[in-house]
C-alpha positions in Angstrom: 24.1 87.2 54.8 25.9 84.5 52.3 25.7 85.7 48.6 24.7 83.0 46.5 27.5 82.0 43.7 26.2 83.7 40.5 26.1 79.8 38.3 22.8 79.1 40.5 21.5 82.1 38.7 19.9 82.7 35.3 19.4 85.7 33.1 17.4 86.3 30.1 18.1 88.7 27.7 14.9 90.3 25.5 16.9 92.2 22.5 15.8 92.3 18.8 19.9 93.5 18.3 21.8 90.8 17.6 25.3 92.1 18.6 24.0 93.8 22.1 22.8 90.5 22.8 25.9 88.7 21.6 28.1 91.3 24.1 25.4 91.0 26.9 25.4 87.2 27.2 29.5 87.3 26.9 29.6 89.0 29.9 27.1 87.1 31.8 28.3 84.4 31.3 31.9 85.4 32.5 30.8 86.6 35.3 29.0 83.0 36.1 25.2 83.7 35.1 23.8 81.2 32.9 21.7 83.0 29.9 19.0 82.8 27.7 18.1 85.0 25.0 15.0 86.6 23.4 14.5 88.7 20.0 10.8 90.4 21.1 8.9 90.9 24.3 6.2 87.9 23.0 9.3 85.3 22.9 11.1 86.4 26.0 6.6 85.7 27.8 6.8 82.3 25.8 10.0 81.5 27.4 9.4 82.8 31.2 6.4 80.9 31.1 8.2 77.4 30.5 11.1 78.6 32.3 11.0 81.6 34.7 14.6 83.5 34.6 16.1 84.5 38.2 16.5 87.9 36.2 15.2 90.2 32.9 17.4 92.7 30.9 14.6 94.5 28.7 15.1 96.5 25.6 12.3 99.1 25.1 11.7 99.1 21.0 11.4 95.9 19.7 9.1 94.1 16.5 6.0 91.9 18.1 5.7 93.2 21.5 7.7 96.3 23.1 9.7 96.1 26.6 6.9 97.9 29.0 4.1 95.7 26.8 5.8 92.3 27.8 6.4 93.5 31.5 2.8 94.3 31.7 2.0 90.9 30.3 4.7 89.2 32.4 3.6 91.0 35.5 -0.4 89.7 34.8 0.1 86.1 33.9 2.1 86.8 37.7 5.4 86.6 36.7 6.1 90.3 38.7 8.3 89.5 41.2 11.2 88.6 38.6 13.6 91.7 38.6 14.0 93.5 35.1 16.6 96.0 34.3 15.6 98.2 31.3 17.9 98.6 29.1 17.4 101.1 26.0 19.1 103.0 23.3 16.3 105.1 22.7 16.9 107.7 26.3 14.8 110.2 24.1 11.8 107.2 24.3 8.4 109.6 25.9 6.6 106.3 27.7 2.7 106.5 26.9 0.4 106.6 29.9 0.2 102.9 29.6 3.9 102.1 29.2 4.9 104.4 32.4 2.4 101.9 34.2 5.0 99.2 33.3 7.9 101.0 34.0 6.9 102.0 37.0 5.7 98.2 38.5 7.9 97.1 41.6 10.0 94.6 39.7 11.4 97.2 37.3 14.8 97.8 39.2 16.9 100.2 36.7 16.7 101.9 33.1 19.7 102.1 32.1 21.0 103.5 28.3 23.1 102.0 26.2 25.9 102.1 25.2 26.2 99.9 29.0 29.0 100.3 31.2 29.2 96.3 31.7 30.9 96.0 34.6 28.3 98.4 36.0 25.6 96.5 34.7 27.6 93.0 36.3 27.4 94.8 39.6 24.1 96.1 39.7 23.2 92.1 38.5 24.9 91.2 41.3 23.5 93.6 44.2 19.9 92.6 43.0 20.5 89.1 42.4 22.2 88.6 46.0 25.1 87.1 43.9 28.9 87.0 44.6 31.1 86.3 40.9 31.7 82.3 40.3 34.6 80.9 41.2 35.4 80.4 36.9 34.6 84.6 36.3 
């Protein structure tokens, strides 16, 4: 099987932290991804809904709308085959009944804590995604 280059494929980021998503969309982007970015879980549904990313990185704890409430939404407006990674500072986070629901929907590949190991993360992006680096990363 070919791997597609990773500059056919987009990521969005849903962070309320500035600087994660800064170092997040820095690395994407040199490894080849294009990016978008979101501060809450309601601006990252606005945004898949105009514009439906190849791929979600998903912070839990956000203002508006947490992580597992906007994969929820995202999965019933039938947006639940788009991969999300979870990706959370907050490993001590007990889900409620209803947010294990979310975490535990097909699309959800990983949790992963931060700090992130990002060339970890850049491969895991690349085994879902089915992505081999661009020829410019």
């Amino acid at each position: 099987m070919e791997l597609a280059s990773s500059n056919t494929k987009r990521i969005l980021i849903v962070d309320d932290d500035e600087m994660h998503c800064d170092i997040l969309e820095l690395a994407f982007r040199k490894a080849g991804f294009k990016v978008e970015r979101a501060g809450d879980g309601k601006e990252a549904i606005d945004k898949v809904a105009v514009a439906p990313p190849d791929l979600i990185t998903m912070d839990i704890v956000m203002p508006v709308m947490n992580g597992f409430e906007a994969i929820r939404q995202l999965n019933k407006a039938g947006f639940g085959t788009i991969p999300v990674i979870v990706i959370s500072a907050h490993s001590h986070y007990t889900p409620s009944k209803e947010d294990e629901g979310a975490y535990t929907q097909p699309n959800v590949c990983d949790f992963i804590n931060k700090p992130v190991i990002l060339k970890n993360l850049i491969e895991r992006i690349h085994s879902i995604l089915k992505t081999k680096p661009s020829e410019t990363s």
